[in-house]
FIFI-782421 format. One record per residue (C-alpha): residue in three letters; x, y, z. Coordinates in steps of 0.2 Angstrom, whole numbers, padded with zeros to 4 digits, always signed. Last residue first. Example, Ala and Ser with C-alpha at 12.3 -4.5 7.8 and 13.67 -1.06 7.14 Angstrom:
BEGIN
SER+0068-0005+0036 ALA+0062-0022+0039 
***
This chain:
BEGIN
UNK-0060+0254-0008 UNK-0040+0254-0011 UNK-0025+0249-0003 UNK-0028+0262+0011 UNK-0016+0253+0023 UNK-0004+0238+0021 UNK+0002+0227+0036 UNK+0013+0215+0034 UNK+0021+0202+0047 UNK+0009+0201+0064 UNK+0012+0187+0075 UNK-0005+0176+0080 UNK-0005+0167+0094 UNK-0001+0149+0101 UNK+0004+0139+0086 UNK+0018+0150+0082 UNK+0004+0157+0069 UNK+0010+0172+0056 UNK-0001+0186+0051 UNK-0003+0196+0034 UNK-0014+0211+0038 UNK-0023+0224+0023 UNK-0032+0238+0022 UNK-0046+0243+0012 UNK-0056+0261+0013 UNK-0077+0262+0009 UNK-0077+0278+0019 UNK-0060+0285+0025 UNK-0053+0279+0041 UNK-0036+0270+0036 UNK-0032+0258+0050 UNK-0022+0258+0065 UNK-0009+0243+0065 UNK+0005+0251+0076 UNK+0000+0241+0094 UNK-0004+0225+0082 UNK+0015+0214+0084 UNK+0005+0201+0094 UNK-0014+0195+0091 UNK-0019+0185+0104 UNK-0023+0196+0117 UNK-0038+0201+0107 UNK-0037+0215+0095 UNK-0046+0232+0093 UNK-0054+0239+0075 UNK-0059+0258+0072 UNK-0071+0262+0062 UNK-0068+0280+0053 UNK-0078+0276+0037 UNK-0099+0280+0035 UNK-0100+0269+0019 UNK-0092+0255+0026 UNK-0072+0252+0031 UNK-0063+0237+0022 UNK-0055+0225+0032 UNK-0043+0211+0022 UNK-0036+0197+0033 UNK-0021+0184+0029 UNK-0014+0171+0037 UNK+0000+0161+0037 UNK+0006+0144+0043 UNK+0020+0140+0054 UNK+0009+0131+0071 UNK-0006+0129+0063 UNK-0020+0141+0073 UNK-0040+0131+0074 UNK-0046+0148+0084 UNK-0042+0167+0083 UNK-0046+0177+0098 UNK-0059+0191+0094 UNK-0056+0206+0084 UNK-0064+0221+0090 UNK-0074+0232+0083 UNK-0081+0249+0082 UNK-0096+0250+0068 UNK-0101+0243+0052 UNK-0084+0234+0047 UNK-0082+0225+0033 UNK-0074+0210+0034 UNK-0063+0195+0025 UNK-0053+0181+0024 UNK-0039+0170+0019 UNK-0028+0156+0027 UNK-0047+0146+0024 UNK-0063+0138+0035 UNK-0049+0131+0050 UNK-0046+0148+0054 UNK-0060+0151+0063 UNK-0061+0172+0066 UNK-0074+0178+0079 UNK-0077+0196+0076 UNK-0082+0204+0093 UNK-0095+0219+0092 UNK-0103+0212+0075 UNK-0096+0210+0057 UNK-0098+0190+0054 UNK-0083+0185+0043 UNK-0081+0182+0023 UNK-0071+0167+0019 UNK-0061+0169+0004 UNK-0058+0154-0007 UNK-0039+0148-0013 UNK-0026+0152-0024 UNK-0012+0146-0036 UNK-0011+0151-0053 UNK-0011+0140-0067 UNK+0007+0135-0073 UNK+0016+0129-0058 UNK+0034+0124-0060 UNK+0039+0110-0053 UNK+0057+0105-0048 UNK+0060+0088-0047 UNK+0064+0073-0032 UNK+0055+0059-0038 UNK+0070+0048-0037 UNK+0069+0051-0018 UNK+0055+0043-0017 UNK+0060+0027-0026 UNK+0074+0026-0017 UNK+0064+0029+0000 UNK+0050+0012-0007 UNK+0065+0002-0010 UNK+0074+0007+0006 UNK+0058+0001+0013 UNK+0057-0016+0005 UNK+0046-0018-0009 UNK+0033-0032-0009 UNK+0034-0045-0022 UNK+0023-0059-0027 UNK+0009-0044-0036 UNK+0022-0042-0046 UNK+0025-0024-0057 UNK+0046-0029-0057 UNK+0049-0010-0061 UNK+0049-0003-0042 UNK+0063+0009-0047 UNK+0073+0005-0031 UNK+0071-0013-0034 UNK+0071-0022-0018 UNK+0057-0032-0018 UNK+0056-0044-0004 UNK+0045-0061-0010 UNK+0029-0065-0004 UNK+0027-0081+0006 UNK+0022-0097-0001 UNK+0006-0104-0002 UNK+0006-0108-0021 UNK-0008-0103-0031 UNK-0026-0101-0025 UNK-0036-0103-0041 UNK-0044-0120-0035 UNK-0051-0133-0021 UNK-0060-0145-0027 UNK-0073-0156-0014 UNK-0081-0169-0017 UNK-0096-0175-0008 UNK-0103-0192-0004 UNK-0123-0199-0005 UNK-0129-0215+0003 UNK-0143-0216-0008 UNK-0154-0199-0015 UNK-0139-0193-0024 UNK-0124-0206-0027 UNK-0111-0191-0027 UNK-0112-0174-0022 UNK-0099-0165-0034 UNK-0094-0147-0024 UNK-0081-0133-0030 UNK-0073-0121-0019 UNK-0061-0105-0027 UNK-0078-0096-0030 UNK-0085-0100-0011 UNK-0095-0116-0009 UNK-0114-0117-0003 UNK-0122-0131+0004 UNK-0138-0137+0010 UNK-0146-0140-0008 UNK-0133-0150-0014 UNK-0132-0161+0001 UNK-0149-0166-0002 UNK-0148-0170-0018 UNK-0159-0185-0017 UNK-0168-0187+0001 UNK-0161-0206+0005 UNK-0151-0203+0019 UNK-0146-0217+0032 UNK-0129-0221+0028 UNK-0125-0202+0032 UNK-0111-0190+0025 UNK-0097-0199+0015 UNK-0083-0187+0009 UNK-0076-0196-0008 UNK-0061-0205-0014 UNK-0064-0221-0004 UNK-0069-0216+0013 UNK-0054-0215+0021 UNK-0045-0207+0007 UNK-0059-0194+0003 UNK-0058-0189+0023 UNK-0041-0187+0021 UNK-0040-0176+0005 UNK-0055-0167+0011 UNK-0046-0163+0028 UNK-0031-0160+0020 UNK-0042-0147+0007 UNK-0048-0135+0017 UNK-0033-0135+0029 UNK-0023-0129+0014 UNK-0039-0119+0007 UNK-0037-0109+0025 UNK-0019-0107+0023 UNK-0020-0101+0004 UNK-0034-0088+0011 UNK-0024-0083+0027 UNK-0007-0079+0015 UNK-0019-0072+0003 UNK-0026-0060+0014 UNK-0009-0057+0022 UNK-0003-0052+0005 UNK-0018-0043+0000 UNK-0013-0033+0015 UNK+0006-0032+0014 UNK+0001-0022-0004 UNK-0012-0010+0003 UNK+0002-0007+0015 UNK+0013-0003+0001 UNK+0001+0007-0007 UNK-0001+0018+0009 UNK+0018+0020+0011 UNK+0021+0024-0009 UNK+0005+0036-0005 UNK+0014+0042+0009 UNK+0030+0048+0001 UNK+0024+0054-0015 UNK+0016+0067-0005 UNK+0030+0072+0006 UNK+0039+0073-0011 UNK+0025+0083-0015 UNK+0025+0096+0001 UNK+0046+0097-0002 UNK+0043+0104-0020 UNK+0029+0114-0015 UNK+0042+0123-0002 UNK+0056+0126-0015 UNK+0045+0129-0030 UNK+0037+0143-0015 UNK+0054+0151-0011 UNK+0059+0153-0028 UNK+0044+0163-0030 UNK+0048+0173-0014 UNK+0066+0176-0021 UNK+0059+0182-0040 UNK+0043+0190-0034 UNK+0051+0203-0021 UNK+0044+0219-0032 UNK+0027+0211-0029 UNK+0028+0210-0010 UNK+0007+0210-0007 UNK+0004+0198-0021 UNK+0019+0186-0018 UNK+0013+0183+0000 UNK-0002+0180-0007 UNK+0004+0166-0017 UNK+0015+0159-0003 UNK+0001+0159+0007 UNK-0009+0148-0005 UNK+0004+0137-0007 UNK+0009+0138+0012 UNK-0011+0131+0012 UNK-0012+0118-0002 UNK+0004+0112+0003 UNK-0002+0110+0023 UNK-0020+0102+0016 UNK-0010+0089+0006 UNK+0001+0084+0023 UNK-0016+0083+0029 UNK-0022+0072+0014 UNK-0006+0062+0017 UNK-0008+0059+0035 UNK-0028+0054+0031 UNK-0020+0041+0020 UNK-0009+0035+0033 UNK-0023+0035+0044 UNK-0034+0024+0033 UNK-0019+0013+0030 UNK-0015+0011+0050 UNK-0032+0007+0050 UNK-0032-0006+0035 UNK-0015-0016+0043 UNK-0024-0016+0058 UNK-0038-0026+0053 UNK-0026-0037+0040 UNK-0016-0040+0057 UNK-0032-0044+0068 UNK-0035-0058+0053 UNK-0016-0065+0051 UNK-0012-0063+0070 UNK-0004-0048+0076 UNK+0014-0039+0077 UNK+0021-0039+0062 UNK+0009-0025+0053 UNK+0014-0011+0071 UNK+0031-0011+0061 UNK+0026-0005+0043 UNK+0013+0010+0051 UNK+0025+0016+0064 UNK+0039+0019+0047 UNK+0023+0027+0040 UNK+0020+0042+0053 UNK+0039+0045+0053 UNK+0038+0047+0036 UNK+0023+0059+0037 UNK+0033+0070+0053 UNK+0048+0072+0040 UNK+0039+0078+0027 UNK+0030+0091+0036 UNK+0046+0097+0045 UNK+0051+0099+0027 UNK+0035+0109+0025 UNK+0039+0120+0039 UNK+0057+0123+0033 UNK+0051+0130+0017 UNK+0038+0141+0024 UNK+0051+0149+0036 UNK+0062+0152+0020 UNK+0049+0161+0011 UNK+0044+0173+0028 UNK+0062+0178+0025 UNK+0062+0182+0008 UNK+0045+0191+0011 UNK+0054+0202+0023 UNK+0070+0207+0015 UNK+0059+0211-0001 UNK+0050+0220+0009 UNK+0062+0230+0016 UNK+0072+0234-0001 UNK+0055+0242-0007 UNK+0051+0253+0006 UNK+0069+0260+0006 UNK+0069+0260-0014 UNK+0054+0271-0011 UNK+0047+0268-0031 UNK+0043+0278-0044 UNK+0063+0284-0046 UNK+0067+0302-0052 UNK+0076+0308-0065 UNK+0092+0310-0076 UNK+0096+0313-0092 UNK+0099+0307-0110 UNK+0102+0289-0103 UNK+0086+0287-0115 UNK+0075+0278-0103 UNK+0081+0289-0091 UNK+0096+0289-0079 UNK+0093+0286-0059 UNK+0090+0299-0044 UNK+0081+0291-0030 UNK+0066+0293-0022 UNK+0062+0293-0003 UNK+0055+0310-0005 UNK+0053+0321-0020 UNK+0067+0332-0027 UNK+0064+0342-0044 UNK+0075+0333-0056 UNK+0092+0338-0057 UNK+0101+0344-0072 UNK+0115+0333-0082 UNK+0108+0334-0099 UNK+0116+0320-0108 UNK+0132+0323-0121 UNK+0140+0308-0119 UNK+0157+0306-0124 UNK+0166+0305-0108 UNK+0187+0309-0109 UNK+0185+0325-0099 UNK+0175+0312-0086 UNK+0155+0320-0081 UNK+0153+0331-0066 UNK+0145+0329-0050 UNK+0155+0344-0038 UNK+0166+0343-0027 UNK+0180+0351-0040 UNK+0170+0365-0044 UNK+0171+0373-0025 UNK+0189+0372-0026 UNK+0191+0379-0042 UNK+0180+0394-0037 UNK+0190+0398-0024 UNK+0208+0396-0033 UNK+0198+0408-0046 UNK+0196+0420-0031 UNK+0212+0420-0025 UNK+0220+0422-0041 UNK+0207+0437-0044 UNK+0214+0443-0027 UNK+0233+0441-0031 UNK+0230+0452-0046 UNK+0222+0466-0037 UNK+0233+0467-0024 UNK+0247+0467-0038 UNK+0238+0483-0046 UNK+0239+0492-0030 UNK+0257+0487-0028 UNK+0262+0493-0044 UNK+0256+0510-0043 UNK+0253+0519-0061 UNK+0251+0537-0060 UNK+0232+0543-0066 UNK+0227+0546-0083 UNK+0211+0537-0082 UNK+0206+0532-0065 UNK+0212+0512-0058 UNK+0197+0507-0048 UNK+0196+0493-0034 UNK+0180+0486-0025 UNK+0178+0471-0037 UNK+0167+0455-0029 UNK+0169+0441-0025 UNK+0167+0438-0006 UNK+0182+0428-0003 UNK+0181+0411+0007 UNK+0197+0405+0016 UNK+0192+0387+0021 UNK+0198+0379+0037 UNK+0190+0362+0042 UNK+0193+0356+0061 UNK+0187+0337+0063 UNK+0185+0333+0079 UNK+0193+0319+0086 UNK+0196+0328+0105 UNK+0180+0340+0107 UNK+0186+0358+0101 UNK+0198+0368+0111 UNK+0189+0385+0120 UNK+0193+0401+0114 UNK+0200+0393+0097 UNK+0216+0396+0089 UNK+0218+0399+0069 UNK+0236+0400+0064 UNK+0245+0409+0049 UNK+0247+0410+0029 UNK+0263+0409+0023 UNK+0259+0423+0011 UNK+0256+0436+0025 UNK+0240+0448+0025 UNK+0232+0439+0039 UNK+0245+0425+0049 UNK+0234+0426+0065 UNK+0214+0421+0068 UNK+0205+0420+0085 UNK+0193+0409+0087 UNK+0174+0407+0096 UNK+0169+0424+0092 UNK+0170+0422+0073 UNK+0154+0410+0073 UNK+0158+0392+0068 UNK+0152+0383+0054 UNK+0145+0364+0060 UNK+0148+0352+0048 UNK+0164+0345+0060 UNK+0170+0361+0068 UNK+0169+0376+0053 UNK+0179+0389+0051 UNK+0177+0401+0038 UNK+0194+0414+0035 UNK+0192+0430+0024 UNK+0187+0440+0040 UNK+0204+0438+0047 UNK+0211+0449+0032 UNK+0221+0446+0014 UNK+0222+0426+0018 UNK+0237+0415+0014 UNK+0235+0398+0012 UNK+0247+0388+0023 UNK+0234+0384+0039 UNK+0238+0381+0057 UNK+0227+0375+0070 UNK+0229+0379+0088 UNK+0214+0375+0101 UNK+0221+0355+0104 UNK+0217+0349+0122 UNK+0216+0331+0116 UNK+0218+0330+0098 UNK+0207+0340+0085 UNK+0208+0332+0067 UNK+0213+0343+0054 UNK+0205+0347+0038 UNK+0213+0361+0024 UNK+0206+0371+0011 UNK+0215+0385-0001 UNK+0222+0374-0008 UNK+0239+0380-0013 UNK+0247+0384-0032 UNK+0254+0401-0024 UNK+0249+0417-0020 UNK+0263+0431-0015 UNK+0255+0444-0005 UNK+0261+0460-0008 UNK+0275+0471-0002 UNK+0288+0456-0008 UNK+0305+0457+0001 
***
């Protein structure tokens, strides 16, 4: 039997998970004393008091057992941990002991198992890595994380909170795809708006039909310049967005081509619908015109057949001309008085009106026939559409005017003069309720601080998402707010403080 301990190729590290009632954990490492043995109870080391340890000195190693059993799932870690250092002498010319010596040898084993252990956990390049770069730290600085240089010689800090900048490009992703389903919405509402127009035309008599026909064009046109108005402001908010989320430019800019795209096809939509009405107009105009010349020109064909080829007037007047200086034709009407002065007859021509038939359904989905006979069909006029469904890509940018508002106790803000605005705030404010919201659309507000600085700024009921919104108080400071309407208040979705005076 050995009278040393007999180290062998072990870990000198185990983990065990506590089950229900557990306070004995064994180990198979062996320790030279109890004081050799760390224990910890998930990361928390615990102090010798609250265990007992057996086994110390033997090379099978022994058996931890706490006073009171750790929680049941606990993870149990038992380290044997040396203090490294050499507290044994061998004097000159004194008689060799073996067992001294083999103490000492299975202690620098020990310690070198130790060392191994700790060396193992650590970040360390692959033995079959040819790279050479300096693998030390950089000082630590919060929120950053550690990347390669330019070089991949070594490593260092990020610029940029990759939390901060994660979120935002969540959130501007998000707001994105609202704007896109608001501008869909928008398309759908302007076809809607024309399918109303094209059936209310059948319903009236040729001249209340044109006057219709022209409201319902009017309107249409104002549909499409408010559809134009809803582009011109997701674009303009989808180009501030951008401003304020620039690491997110690639998915918000996506975002916007997405949501322009819709607004235009919307676009195309009701001016197709408004020049089709224009289109069913002439034609009714023609249609009463033709009809009216039809009449016209029975009565002149029946009148000039009764009375020998000519309308006769009086068989009393003797004024010469006197019927062509009482009369006045249109351009497509021509008038011959005849035997002036006697009992004078008129003629009447009738030209340049065409046929009186009724215009033909187009139903070319490319609308190539150019006819001014034709009128195309609606599925026609949604082929068509639907054809001039392409990506555009902008290459100016997009923006629009900022509106500066009145400072005073209550700031009123109407949003119908611009999605962006402005103020500077002489003293303690508070930020009346907002008026003219757009169900979808977004806002944005920049407040600077004057000269003095520390102004504070209240919100009306209206504004929702604004209890954390406090703003910077050093003199001449900017901040920024991004809002959202649901049609009813205000939400707020960015906020940016101390962006700069």
């Amino acid at each position: 039997m050995s009278d040393h301990l007999q180290v062998g190729n072990l870990s000198p590290r185990i983990q065990c998970v506590a089950g229900a009632g557990q306070s004995a954990f064994s180990y198979s490492f062996p320790i030279p004393t109890a004081a050799d043995m760390a224990v910890w109870v998930g990361t928390v080391l615990q102090s010798p008091a609250a265990y007992t340890v057996t086994g110390a000195g033997l090379s099978t190693g022994g058996t931890v057992v706490f006073a009171s059993p750790p929680a049941t799932g606990a993870v149990v870690t038992l380290v044997r941990r040396l203090l490294i250092q050499r507290v044994s002498d061998f004097p000159q010319n004194s008689g060799f002991l073996p067992k001294p010596l083999n103490d000492e040898l299975d202690f620098q084993t020990m310690a070198i198992q130790q060392v191994a252990e700790d060396a193992g956990r650590a970040v360390k390049r692959a033995l079959t890595s040819t790279n050479n770069a300096d693998l030390t730290l950089p000082e630590p600085s919060p929120g950053k994380a550690i990347k390669w240089n330019a070089s991949a010689a070594g490593l260092e800090n990020s610029c940029a909170d990759v939390d901060t900048v994660l979120a935002g490009a969540t959130g501007q992703a998000n707001a994105a795809s609202i704007s896109a389903t608001a501008a869909l919405s928008s398309q759908n509402v302007a076809s809607t708006a024309a399918a109303a127009a094209a059936v209310s035309r059948g319903a009236c008599d040729a001249d209340a039909a044109a006057t219709a026909a022209d409201r319902i064009a009017v309107h249409a046109d104002r549909v499409a310049s408010d559809a134009d108005a809803v582009s011109t402001a997701l674009d303009r908010s989808a180009v501030h967005a951008d401003r304020i989320a620039c690491d997110a430019d690639a998915a918000a800019t996506a975002a916007d081509r997405t949501a322009v795209h819709a607004d235009r096809v919307a676009c195309d939509a009701d001016a197709i619908a408004t020049a089709a009405d224009r289109i069913a107009v002439h034609a009714d105009r023609v249609a009463a015109d033709t009809a009216a010349a039809s009449a016209l020109a029975s009565a002149a064909s029946a009148s000039a057949s009764a009375g020998g080829g000519a309308i006769r007037i009086s068989t009393s007047d003797t004024t010469a001309d006197y019927l062509a200086a009482s009369l006045v034709a249109g351009g497509n009407i021509a008038l011959s008085v005849n035997n002036a002065g006697g009992n004078e007859t008129l003629t009447i021509a009738v030209t340049g009106l065409g046929s009186a038939a009724a215009l033909a359904a187009d139903t070319d989905g490319a609308l190539t026939a150019n006819s001014d006979t034709k009128v195309a069909t609606q599925k026609a006029v949604k082929t068509y559409a639907a054809g001039k469904a392409v990506e555009n890509v902008f290459t100016k940018q997009q923006s629009g005017t900022v509106f500066s508002l009145t400072d005073g106790a209550s700031i009123a803000w109407d949003l119908s003069t611009g999605q962006t605005a402005q103020v500077t705030l002489g003293g303690n404010r508070t930020l009346a309720a907002p008026t003219s919201q757009v169900a979808g659309t977004y806002y944005a507000l920049r407040v600077a601080q004057d000269g003095s600085g520390s102004r504070t700024l209240a919100y009306n009921a209206a504004f929702k998402g604004v209890s954390a919104a406090t703003l910077s108080t050093a003199a001449n400071a900017v901040d920024h707010l991004v809002f959202r309407s649901n049609g009813t208040v205000l939400e707020l979705v960015g906020f940016k403080t101390n962006v700069g005076a």
